[in-house]
C-alpha positions, 0 to 999 in steps of 0.5 A: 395258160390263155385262159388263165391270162383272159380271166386276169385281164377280166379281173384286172377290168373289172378293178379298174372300172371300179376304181374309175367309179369310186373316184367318180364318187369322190370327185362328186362327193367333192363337188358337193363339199364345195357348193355346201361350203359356199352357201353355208358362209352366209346363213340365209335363216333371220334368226342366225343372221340376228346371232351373226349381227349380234356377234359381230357387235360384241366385238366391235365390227359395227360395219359386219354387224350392220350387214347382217341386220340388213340382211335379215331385214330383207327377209323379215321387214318387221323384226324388232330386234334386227330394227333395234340391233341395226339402230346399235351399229349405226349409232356406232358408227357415227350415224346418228339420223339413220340409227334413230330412224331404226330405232323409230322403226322398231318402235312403230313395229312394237311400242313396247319394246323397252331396249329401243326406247332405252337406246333412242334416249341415249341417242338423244341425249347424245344429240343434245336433245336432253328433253326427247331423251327424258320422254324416251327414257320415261316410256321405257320405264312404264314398260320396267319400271324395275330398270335400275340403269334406265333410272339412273340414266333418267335421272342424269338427264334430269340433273343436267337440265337443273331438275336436282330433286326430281334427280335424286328421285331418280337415284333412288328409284335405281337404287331400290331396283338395285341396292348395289348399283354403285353408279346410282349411288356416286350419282345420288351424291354428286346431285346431293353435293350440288344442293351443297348437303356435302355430308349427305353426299359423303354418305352416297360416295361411301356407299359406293366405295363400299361396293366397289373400291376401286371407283376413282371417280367416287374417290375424288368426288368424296375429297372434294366434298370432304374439303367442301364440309370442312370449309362450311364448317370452319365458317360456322365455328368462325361466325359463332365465335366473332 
C-alpha cells in the first residue's frame, strides 16, 4: 500500500511539473503575442507605410495620411510617390507652400513624373498663379500627351486668362483622348458660347447630356444658350424686316 501511495504521489509530480511547464509555454507564448502585436501596429516597410498613407487618403484622414509619408520618407528620402502623396495631404489640409515644396521634391527626384507636375498645377492654379499653372500642366503633357483630364484642365486655365481658341484646342485634344469625357465637352461649349456660336455650343452641351443625363450644370448652360440663339436670331428676323 506505501508503495502503491509512493508511485502516485510520483505520478502526481510528474503532472504537476508538467502542467507548471505547459503553462510556462502559454505565458511566453503570450509574451510574444503581445510584443508581435505591438510592433506590427506600425509597418516599418516604405512600401506598406505608402499603402497606409494612400489608404488613409481615400477616406479623407489627410493628418494620418501625412504621417505616414513621413515616415516613410525617413526610411526613403527619395521616394517619389511618398514626395507626391505627402504634397496630396498637405494641399488638403490647407498647406498650400509645404504641399508645393512636396511636389517640387518629387519633381527634382523625377522630372518625369506626371502626377506631381499634374497636382502642382492645380495647386497653382488654386493659388492664382494661372501662368505657373499652364507651365506645370504643359510639362506633364509632353510626359502623356494622351491625358484627357490634363487637357481639359489646360484648357481652363487658358479660358480663364481669355485664351478662348487656344482653349477649345485644348477641349478637343481632351476629347480625342476620350470621346466620352463629358466635362470636355460641357467646356468646349461654354468657350464656344463666349465666342457667342451659341448653336455650336448647344451642339457641345448636347453631347454631353448624351453622355451623362443628368449633368445639371450642362442643363442650365444649354438654356441660357438656347435663349441667347433665339434672341440673336429674332434681331436678325427683325433687321431684315425693317
Amino acid at each position: 500500500m506505501d508503495r502503491l501511495e509512493d508511485e502516485m504521489r510520483k505520478a502526481e509530480s510528474i503532472l504537476v511539473e508538467k502542467v507548471k511547464r505547459e503553462a510556462a509555454r502559454e505565458r511566453e507564448l503570450s509574451k510574444k503575442m503581445k510584443t508581435q502585436k505591438k510592433t506590427s501596429k506600425e509597418p516599418v516597410d516604405a512600401d506598406k507605410l505608402i499603402l497606409m498613407g494612400t489608404a488613409m487618403l481615400k477616406v479623407n484622414k489627410f493628418d494620418e495620411a501625412n504621417d505616414y509619408f513621413k515616415k516613410c520618407l525617413k526610411l526613403d528620402p527619395r521616394n517619389v510617390e511618398a514626395w507626391t502623396n505627402r504634397g496630396i495631404a498637405l494641399f488638403s489640409l490647407g498647406k498650400a507652400q509645404d504641399a508645393l515644396k512636396a511636389f517640387n521634391r518629387a519633381i527634382k527626384i523625377d522630372p518625369d513624373n506626371e502626377e506631381a507636375w499634374i497636382h502642382a498645377g492645380v495647386l497653382r492654379f488654386s493659388q492664382g498663379e494661372p501662368e505657373e499653372a499652364v507651365k506645370c500642366f504643359a510639362r506633364s503633357l509632353q510626359i502623356n500627351p494622351k491625358n484627357s483630364k490634363t487637357w481639359n484642365n489646360l484648357g481652363v486655365v487658358l479660358r480663364g486668362l481669355g485664351k478662348i481658341d487656344e482653349a477649345i484646342q485644348c477641349y478637343d485634344k481632351a476629347i480625342d483622348a476620350n470621346p466620352t469625357y463629358q466635362n470636355a465637352w460641357y467646356n468646349k461649349g461654354y468657350a464656344l458660347e463666349n465666342l457667342k456660336k451659341y448653336k455650336e455650343a448647344i451642339e457641345n452641351y448636347d453631347r454631353a447630356l448624351l453622355i451623362q443625363p443628368d449633368y445639371d450644370d450642362a442643363k442650365s448652360a444649354r438654356s441660357e444658350a438656347l435663349e441667347k440663339l433665339k434672341s440673336v436670331d429674332l434681331k436678325a428676323y427683325r433687321r431684315l424686316n425693317r
